[in-house]
N, CA, C and O atoms as a CHARMM CRD file, in Angstrom:
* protein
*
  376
    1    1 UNK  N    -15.04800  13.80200  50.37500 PROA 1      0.00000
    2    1 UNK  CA   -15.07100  14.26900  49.02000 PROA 1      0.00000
    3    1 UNK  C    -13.77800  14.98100  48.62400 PROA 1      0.00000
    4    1 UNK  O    -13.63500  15.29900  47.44300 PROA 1      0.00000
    5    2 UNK  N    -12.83700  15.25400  49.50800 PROA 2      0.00000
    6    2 UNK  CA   -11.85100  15.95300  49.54400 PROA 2      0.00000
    7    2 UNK  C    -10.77300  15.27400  48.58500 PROA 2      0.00000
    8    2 UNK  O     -9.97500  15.81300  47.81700 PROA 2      0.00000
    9    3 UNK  N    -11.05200  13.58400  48.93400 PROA 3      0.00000
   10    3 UNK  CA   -10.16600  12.89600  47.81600 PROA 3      0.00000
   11    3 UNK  C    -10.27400  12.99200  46.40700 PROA 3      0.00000
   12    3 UNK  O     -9.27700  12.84100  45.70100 PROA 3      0.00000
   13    4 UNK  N    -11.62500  13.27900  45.83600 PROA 4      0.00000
   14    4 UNK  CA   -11.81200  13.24700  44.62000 PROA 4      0.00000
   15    4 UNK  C    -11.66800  14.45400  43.79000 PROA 4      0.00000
   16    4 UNK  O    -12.22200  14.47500  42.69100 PROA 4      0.00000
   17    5 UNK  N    -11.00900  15.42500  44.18600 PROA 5      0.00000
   18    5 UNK  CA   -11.06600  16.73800  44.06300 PROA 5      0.00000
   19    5 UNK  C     -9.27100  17.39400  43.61300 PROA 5      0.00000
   20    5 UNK  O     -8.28000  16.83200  44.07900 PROA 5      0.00000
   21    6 UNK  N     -9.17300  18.46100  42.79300 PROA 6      0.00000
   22    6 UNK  CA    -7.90600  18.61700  42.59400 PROA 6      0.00000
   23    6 UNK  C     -7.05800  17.89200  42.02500 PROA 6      0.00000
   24    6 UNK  O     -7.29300  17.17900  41.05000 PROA 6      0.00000
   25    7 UNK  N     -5.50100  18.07000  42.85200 PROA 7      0.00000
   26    7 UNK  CA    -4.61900  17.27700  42.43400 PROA 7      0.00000
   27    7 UNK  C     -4.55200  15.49300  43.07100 PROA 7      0.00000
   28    7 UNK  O     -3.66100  14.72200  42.71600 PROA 7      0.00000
   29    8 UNK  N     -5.46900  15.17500  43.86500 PROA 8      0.00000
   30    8 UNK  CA    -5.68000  13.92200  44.09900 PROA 8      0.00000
   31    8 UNK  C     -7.00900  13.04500  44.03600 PROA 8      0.00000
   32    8 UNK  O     -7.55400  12.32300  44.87100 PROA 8      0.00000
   33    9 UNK  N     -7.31100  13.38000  42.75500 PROA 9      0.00000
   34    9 UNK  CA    -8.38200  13.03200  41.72800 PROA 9      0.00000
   35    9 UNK  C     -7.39500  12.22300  40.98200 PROA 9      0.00000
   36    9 UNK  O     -6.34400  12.73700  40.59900 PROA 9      0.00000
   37   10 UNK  N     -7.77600  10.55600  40.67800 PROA 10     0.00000
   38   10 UNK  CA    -7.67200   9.59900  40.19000 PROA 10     0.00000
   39   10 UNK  C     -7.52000  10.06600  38.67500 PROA 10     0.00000
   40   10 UNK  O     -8.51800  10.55400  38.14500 PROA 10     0.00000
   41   11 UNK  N     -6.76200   9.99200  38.20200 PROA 11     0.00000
   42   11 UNK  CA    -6.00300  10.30100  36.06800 PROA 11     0.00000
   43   11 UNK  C     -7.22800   9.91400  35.92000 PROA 11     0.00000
   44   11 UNK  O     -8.12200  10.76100  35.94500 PROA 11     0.00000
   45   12 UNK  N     -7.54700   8.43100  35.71900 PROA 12     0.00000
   46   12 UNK  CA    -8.27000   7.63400  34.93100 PROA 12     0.00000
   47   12 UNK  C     -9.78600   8.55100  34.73300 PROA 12     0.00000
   48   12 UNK  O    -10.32500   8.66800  33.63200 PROA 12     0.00000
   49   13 UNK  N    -10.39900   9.22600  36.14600 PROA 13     0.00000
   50   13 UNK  CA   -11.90400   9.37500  36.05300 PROA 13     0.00000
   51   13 UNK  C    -11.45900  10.82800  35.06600 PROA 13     0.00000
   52   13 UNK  O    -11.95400  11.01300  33.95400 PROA 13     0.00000
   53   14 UNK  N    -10.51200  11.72100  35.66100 PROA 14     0.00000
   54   14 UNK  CA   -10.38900  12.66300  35.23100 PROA 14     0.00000
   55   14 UNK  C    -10.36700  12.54700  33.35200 PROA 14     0.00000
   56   14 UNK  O    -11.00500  13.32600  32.64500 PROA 14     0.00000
   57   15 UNK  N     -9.74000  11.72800  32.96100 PROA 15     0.00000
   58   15 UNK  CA    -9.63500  11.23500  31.68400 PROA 15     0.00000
   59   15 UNK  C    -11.18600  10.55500  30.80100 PROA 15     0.00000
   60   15 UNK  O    -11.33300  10.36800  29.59300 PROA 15     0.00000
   61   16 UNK  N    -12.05500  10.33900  31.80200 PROA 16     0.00000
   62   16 UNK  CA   -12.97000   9.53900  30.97400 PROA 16     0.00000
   63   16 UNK  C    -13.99400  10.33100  29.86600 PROA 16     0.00000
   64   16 UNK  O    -14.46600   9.91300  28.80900 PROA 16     0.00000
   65   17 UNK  N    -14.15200  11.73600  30.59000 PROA 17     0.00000
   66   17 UNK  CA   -15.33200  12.25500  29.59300 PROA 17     0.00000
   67   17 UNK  C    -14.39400  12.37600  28.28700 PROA 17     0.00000
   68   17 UNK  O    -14.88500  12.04000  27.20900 PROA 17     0.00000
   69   18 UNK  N    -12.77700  12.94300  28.34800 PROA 18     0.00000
   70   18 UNK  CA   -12.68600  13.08300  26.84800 PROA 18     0.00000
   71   18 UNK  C    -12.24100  11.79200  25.86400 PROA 18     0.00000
   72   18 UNK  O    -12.27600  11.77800  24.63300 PROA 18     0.00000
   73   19 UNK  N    -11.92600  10.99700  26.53000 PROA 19     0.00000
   74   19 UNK  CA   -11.88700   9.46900  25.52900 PROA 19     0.00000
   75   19 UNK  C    -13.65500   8.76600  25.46800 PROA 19     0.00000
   76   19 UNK  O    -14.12700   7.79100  24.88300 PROA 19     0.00000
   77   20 UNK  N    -14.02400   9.41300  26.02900 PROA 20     0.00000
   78   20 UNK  CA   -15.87600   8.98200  25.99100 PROA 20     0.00000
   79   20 UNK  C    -15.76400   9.72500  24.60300 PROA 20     0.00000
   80   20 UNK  O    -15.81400   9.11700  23.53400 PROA 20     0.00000
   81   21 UNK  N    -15.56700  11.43800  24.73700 PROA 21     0.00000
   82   21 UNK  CA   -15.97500  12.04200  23.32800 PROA 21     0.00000
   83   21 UNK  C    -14.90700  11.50800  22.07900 PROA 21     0.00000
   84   21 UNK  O    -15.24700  11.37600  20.90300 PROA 21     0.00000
   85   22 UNK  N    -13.64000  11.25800  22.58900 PROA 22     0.00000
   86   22 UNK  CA   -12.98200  10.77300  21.42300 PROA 22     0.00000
   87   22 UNK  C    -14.00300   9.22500  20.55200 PROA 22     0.00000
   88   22 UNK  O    -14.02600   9.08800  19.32900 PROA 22     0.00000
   89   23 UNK  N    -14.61400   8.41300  21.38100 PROA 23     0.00000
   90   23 UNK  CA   -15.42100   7.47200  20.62500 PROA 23     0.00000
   91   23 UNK  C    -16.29800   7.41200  20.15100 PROA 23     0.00000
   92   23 UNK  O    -16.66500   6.53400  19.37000 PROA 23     0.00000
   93   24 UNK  N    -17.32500   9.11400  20.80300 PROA 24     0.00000
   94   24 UNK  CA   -17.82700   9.23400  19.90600 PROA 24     0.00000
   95   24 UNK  C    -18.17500  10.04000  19.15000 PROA 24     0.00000
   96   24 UNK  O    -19.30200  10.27900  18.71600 PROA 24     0.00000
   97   25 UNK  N    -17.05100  10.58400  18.92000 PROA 25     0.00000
   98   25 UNK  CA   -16.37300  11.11600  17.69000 PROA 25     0.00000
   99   25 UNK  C    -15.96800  10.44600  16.46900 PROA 25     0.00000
  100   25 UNK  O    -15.61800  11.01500  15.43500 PROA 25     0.00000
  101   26 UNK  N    -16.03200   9.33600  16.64300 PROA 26     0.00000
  102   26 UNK  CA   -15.49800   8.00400  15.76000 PROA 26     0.00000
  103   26 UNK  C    -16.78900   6.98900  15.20500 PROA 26     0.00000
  104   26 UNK  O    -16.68700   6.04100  14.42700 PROA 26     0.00000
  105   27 UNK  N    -17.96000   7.48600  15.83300 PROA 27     0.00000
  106   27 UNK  CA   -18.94800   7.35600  15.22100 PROA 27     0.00000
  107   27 UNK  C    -20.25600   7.64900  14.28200 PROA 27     0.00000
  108   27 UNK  O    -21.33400   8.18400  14.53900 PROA 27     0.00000
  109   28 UNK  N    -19.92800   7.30300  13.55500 PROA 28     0.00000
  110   28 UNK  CA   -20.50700   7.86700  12.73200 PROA 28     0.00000
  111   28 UNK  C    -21.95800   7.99400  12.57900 PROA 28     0.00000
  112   28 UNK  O    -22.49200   8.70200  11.72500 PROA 28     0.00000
  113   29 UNK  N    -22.52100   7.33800  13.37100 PROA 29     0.00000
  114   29 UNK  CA   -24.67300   7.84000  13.90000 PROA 29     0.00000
  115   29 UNK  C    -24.11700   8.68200  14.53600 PROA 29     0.00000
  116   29 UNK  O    -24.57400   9.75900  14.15100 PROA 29     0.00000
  117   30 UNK  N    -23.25300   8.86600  15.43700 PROA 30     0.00000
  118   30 UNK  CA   -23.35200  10.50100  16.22500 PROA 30     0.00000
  119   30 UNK  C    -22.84100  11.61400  15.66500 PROA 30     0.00000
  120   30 UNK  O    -23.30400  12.68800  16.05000 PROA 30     0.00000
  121   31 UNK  N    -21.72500  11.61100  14.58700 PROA 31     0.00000
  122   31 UNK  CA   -21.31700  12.65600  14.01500 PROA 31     0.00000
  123   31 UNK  C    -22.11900  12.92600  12.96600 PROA 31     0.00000
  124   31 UNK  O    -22.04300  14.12800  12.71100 PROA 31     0.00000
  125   32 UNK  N    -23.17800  12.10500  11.92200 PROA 32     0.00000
  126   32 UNK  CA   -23.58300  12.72700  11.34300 PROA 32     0.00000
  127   32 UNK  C    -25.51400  13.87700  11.75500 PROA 32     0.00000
  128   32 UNK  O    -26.39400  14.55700  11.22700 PROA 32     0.00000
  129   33 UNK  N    -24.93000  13.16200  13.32500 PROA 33     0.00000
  130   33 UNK  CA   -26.33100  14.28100  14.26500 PROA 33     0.00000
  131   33 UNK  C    -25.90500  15.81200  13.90800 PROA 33     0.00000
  132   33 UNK  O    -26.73500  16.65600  13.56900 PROA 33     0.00000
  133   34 UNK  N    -24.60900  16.04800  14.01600 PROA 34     0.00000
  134   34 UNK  CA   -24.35300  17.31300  13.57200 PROA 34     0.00000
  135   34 UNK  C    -23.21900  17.77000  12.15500 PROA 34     0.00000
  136   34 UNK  O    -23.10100  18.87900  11.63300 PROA 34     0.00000
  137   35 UNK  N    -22.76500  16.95900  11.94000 PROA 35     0.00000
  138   35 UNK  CA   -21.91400  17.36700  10.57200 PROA 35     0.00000
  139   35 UNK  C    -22.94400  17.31100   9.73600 PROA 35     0.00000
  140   35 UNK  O    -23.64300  16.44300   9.21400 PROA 35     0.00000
  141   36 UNK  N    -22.83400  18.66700   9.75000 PROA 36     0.00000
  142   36 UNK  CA   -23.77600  18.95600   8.01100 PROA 36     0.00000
  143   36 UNK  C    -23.27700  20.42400   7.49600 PROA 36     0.00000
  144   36 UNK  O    -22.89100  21.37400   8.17800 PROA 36     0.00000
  145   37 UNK  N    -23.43300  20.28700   5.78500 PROA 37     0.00000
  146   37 UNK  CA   -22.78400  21.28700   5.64200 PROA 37     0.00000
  147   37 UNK  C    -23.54300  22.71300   5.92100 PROA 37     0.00000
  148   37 UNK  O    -24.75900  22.85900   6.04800 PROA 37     0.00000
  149   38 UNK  N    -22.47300  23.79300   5.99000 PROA 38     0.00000
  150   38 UNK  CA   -22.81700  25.00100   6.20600 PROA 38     0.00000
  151   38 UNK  C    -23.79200  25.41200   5.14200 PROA 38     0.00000
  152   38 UNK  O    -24.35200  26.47500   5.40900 PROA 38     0.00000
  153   39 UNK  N    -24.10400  24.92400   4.14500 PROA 39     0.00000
  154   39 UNK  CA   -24.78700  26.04700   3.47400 PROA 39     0.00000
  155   39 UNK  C    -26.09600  25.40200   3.17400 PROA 39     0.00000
  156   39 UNK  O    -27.20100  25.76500   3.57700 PROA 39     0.00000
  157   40 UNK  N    -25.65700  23.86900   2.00900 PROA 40     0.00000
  158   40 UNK  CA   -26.87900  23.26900   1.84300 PROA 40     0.00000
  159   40 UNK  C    -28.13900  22.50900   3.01600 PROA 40     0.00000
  160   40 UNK  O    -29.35200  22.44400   2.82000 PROA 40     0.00000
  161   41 UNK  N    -27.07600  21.81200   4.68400 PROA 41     0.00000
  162   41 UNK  CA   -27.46800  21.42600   5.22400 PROA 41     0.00000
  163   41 UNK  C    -27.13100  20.08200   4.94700 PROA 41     0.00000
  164   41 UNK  O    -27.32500  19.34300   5.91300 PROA 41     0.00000
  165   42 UNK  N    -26.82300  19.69700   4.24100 PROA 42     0.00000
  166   42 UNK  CA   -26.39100  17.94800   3.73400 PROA 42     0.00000
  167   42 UNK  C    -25.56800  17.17600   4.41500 PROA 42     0.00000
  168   42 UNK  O    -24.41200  17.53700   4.63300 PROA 42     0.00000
  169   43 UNK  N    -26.06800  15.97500   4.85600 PROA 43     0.00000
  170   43 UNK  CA   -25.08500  15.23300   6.30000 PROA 43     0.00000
  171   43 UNK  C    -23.91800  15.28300   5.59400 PROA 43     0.00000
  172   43 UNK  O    -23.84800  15.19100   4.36800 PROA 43     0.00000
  173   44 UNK  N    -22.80700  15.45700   6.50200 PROA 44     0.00000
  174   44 UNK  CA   -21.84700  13.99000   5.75000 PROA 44     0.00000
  175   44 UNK  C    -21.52100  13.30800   5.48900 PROA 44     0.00000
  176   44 UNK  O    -21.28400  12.53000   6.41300 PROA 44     0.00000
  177   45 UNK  N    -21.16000  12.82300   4.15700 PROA 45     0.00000
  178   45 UNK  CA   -21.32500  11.46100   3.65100 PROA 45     0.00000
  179   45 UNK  C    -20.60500  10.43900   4.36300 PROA 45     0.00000
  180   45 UNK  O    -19.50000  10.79500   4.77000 PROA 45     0.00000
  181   46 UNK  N    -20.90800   9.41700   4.58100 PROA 46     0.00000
  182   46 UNK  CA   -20.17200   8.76600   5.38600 PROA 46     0.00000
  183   46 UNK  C    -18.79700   8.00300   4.74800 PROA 46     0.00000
  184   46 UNK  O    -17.94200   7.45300   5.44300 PROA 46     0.00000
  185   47 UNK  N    -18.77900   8.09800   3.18100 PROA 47     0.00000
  186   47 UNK  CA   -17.57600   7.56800   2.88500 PROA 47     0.00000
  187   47 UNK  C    -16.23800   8.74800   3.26800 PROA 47     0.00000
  188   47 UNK  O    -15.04700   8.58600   3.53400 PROA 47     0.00000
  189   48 UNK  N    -16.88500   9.64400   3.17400 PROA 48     0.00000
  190   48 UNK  CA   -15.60900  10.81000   3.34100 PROA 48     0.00000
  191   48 UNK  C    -15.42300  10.36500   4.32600 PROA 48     0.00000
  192   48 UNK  O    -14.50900   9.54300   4.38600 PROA 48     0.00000
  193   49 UNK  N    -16.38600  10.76700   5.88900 PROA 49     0.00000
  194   49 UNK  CA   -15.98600  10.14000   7.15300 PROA 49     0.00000
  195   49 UNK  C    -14.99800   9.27000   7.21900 PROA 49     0.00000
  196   49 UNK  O    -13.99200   9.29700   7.92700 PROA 49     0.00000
  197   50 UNK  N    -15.44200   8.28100   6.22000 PROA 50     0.00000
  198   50 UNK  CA   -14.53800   6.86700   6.70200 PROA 50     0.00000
  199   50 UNK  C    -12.66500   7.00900   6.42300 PROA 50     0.00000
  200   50 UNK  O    -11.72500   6.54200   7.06700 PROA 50     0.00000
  201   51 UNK  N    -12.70600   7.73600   5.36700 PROA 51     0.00000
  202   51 UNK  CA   -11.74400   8.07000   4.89800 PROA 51     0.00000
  203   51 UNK  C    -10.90300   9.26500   5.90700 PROA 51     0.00000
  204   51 UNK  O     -9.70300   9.51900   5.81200 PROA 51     0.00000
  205   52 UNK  N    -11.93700   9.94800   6.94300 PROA 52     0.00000
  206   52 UNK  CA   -11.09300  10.50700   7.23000 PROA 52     0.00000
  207   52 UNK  C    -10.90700   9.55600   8.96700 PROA 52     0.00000
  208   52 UNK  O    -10.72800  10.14700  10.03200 PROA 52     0.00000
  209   53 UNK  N    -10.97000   8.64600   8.87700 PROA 53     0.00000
  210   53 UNK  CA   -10.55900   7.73100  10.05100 PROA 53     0.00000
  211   53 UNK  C     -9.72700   6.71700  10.10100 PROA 53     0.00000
  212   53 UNK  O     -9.28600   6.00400  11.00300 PROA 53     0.00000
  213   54 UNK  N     -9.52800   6.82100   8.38400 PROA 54     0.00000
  214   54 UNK  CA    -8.11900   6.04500   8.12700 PROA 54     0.00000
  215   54 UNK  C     -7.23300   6.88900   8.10600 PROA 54     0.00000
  216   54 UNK  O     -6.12400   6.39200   8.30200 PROA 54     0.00000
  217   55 UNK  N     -7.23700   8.07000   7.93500 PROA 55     0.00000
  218   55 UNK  CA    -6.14500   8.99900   7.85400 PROA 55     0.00000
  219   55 UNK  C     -5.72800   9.23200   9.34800 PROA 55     0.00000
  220   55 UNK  O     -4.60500   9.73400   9.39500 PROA 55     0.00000
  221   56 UNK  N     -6.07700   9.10000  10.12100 PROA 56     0.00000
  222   56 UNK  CA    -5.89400   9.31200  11.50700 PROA 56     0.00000
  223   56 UNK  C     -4.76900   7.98500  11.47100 PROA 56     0.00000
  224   56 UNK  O     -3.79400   8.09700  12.21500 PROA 56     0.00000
  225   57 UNK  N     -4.83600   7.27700  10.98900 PROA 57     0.00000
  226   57 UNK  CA    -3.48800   6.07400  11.51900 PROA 57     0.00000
  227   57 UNK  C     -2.72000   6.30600  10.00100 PROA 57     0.00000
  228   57 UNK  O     -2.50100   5.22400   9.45600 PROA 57     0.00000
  229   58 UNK  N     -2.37100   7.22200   9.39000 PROA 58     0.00000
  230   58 UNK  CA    -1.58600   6.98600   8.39400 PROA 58     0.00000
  231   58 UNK  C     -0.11800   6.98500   8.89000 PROA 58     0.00000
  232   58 UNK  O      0.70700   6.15700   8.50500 PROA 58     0.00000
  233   59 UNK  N      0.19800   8.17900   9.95600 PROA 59     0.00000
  234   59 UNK  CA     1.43900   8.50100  10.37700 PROA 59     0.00000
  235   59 UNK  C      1.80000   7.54200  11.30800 PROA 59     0.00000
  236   59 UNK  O      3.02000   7.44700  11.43400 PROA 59     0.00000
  237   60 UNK  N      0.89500   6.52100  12.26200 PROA 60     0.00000
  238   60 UNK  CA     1.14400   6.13900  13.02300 PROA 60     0.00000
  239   60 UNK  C      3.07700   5.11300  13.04000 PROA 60     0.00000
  240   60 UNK  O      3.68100   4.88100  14.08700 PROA 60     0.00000
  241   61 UNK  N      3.51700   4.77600  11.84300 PROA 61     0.00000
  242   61 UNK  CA     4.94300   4.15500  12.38100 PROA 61     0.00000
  243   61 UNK  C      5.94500   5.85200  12.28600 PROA 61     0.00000
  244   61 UNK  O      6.91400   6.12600  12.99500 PROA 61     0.00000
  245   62 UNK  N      5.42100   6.61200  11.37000 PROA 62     0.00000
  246   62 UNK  CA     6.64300   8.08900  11.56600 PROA 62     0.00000
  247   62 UNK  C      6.01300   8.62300  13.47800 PROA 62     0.00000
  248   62 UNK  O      6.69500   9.54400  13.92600 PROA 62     0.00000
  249   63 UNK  N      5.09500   8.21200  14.26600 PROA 63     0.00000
  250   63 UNK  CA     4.75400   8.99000  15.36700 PROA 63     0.00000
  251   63 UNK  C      6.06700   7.88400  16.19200 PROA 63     0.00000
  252   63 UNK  O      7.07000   8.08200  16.87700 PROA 63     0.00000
  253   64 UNK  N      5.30800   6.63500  15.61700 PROA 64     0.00000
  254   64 UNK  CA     6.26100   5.22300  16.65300 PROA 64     0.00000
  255   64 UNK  C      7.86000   5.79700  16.91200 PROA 64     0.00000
  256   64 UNK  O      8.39100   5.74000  18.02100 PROA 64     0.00000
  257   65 UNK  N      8.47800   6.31500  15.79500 PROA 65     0.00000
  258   65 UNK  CA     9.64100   6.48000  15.18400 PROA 65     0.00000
  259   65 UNK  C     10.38900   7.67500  16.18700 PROA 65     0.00000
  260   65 UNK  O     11.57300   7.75000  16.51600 PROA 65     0.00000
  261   66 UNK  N      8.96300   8.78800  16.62500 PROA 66     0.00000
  262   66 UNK  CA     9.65300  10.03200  16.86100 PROA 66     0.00000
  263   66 UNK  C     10.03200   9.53300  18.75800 PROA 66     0.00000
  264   66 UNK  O     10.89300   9.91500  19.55100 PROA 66     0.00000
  265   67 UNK  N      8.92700   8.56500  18.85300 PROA 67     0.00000
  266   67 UNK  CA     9.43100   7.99200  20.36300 PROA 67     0.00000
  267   67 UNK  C     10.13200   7.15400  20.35400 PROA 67     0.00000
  268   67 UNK  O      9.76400   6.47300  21.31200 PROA 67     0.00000
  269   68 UNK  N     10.97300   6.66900  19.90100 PROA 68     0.00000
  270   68 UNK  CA    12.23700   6.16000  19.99000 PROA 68     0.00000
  271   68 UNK  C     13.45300   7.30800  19.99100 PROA 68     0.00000
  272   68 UNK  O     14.36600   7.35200  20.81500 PROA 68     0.00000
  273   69 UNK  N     13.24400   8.24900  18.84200 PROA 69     0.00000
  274   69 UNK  CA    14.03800   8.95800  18.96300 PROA 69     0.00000
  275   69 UNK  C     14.16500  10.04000  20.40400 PROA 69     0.00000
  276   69 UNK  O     15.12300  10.55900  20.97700 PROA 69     0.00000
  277   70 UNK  N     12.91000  10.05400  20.59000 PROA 70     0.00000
  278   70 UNK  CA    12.88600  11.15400  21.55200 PROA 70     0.00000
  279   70 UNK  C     13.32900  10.07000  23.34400 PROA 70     0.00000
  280   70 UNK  O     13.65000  10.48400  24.45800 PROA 70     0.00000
  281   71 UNK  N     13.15300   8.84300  22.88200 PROA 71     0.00000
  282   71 UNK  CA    13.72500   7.74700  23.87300 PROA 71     0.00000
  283   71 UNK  C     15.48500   7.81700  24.13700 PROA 71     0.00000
  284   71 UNK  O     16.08300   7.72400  25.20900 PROA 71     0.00000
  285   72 UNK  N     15.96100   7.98600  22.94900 PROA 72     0.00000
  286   72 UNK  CA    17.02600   7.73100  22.92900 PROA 72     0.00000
  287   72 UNK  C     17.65600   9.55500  23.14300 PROA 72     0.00000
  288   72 UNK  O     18.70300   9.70700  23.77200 PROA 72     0.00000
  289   73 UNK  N     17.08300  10.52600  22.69800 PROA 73     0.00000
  290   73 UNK  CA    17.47400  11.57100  23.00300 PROA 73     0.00000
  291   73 UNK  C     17.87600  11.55500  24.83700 PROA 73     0.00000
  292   73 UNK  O     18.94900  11.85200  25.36300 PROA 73     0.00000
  293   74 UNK  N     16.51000  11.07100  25.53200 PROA 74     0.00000
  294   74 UNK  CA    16.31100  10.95500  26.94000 PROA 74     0.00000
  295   74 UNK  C     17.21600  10.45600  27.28100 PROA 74     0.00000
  296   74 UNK  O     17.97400  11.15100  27.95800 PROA 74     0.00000
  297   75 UNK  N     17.63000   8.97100  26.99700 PROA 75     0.00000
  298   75 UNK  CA    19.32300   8.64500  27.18000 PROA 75     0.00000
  299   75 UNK  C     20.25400   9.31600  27.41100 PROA 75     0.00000
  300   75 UNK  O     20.76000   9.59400  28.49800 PROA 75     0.00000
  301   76 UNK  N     20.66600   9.76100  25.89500 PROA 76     0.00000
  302   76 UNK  CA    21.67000  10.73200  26.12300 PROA 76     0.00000
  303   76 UNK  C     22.11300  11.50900  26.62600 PROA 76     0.00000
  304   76 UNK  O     23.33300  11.67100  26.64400 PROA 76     0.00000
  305   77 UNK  N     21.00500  12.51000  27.40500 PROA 77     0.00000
  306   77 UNK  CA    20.79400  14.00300  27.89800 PROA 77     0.00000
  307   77 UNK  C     20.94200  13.44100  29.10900 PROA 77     0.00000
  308   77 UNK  O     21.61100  14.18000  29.83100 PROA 77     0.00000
  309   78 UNK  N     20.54300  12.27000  29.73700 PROA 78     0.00000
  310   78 UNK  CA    20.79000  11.87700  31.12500 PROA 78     0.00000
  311   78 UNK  C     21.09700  10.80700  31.40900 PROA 78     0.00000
  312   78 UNK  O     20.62200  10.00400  32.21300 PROA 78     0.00000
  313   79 UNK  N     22.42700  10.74200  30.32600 PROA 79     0.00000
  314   79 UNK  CA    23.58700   9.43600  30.34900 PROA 79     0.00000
  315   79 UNK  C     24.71300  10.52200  31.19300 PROA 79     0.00000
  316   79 UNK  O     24.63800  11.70300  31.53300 PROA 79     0.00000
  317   80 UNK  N     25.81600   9.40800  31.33200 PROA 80     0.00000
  318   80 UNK  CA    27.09400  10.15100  31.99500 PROA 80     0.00000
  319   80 UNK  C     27.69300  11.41300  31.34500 PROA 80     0.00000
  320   80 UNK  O     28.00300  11.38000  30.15400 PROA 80     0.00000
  321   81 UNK  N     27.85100  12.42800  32.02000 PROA 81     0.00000
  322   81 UNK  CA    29.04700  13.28500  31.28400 PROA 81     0.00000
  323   81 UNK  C     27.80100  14.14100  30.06500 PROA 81     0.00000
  324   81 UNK  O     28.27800  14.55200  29.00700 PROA 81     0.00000
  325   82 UNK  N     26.38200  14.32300  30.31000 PROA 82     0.00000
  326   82 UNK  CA    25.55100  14.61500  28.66700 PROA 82     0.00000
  327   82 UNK  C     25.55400  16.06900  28.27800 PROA 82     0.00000
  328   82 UNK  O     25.23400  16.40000  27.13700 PROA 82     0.00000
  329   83 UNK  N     25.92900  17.00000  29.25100 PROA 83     0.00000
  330   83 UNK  CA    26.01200  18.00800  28.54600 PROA 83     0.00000
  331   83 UNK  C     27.52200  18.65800  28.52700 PROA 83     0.00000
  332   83 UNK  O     27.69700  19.76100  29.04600 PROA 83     0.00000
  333   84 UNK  N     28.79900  17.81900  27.80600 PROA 84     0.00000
  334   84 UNK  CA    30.00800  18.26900  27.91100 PROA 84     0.00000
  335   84 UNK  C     29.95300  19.04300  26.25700 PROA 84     0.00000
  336   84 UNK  O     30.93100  19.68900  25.88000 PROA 84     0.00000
  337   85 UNK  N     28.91700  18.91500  25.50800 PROA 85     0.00000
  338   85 UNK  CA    28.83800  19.49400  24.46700 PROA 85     0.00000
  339   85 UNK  C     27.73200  20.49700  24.23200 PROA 85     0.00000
  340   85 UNK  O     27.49100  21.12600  25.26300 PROA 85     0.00000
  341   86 UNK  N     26.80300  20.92600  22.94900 PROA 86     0.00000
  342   86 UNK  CA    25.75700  21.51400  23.15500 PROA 86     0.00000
  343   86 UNK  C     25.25800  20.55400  22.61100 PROA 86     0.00000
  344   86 UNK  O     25.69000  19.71500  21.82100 PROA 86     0.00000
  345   87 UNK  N     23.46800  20.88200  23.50800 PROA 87     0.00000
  346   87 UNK  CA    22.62200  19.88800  23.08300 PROA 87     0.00000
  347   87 UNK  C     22.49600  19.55900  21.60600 PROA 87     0.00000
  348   87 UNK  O     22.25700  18.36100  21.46100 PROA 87     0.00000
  349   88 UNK  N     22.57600  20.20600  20.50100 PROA 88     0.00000
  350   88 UNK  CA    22.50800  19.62800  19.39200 PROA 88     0.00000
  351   88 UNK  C     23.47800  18.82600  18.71500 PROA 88     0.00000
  352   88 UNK  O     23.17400  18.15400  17.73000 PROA 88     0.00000
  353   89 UNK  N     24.80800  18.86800  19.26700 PROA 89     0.00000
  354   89 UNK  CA    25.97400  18.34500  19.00300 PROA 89     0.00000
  355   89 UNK  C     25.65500  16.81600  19.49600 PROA 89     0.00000
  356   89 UNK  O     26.17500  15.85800  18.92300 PROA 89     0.00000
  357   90 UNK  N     24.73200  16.65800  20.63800 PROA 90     0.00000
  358   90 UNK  CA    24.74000  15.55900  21.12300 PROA 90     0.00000
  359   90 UNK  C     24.05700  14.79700  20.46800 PROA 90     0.00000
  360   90 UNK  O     24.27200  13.59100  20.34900 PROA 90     0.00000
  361   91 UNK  N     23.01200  15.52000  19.88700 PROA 91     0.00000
  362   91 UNK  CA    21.59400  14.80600  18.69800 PROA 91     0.00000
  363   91 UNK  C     21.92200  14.43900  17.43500 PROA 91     0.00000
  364   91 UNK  O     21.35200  13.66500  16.66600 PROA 91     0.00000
  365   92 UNK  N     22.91300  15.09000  17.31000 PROA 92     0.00000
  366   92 UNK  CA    23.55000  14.26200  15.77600 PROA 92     0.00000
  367   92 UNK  C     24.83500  13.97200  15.95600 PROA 92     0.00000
  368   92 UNK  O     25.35400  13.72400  14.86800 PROA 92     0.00000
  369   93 UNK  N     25.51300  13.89900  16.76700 PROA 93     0.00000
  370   93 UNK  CA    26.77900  13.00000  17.09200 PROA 93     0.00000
  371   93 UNK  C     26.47900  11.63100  17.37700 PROA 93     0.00000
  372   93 UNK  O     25.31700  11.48000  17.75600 PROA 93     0.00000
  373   94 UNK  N     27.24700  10.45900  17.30700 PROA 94     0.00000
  374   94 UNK  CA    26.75600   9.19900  17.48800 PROA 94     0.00000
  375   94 UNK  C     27.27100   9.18500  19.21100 PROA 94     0.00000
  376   94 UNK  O     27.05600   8.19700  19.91200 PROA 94     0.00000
């Protein structure tokens, strides 16, 4: 049991309960078991829901965008010669 324990516990199992809750979180028979409002008690409607599960991919090409940049930062910083300047000189210098 010693293997499954700590730091040589497998990512993946360690990872499963919260992408289990991320899905179902994304469902909407299970979220409206408890989203209700504070005062009246009234589920939530499920069009809001829906709306707020498209908003979850609105940013998705500005997120794509920041890993490239932050790709190419990685380059730089541990290309030849990367810190003969200061790091910010290097981020907006070509």
């Amino acid at each position: 049991m010693h293997m499954l324990s700590g730091t040589r516990c497998k990512l993946d199992f360690v990872e499963t309960p919260s992408i289990l809750m991320e899905y179902f979180a994304r469902d909407y028979r299970v979220v409206s078991k408890f989203a209700h409002h504070y005062k009246t008690g009234a589920v939530l409607p499920q069009p809001l829901f829906q709306r707020f599960l498209d908003s979850r991919d609105l940013f998705n090409p500005l997120n794509t965008q920041m890993q490239v940049v932050y790709g190419l930062m990685d380059q730089k910083f541990h290309g030849p010669h990367p810190l003969s300047s200061s790091t910010t000189s290097i981020v907006v210098n070509k």
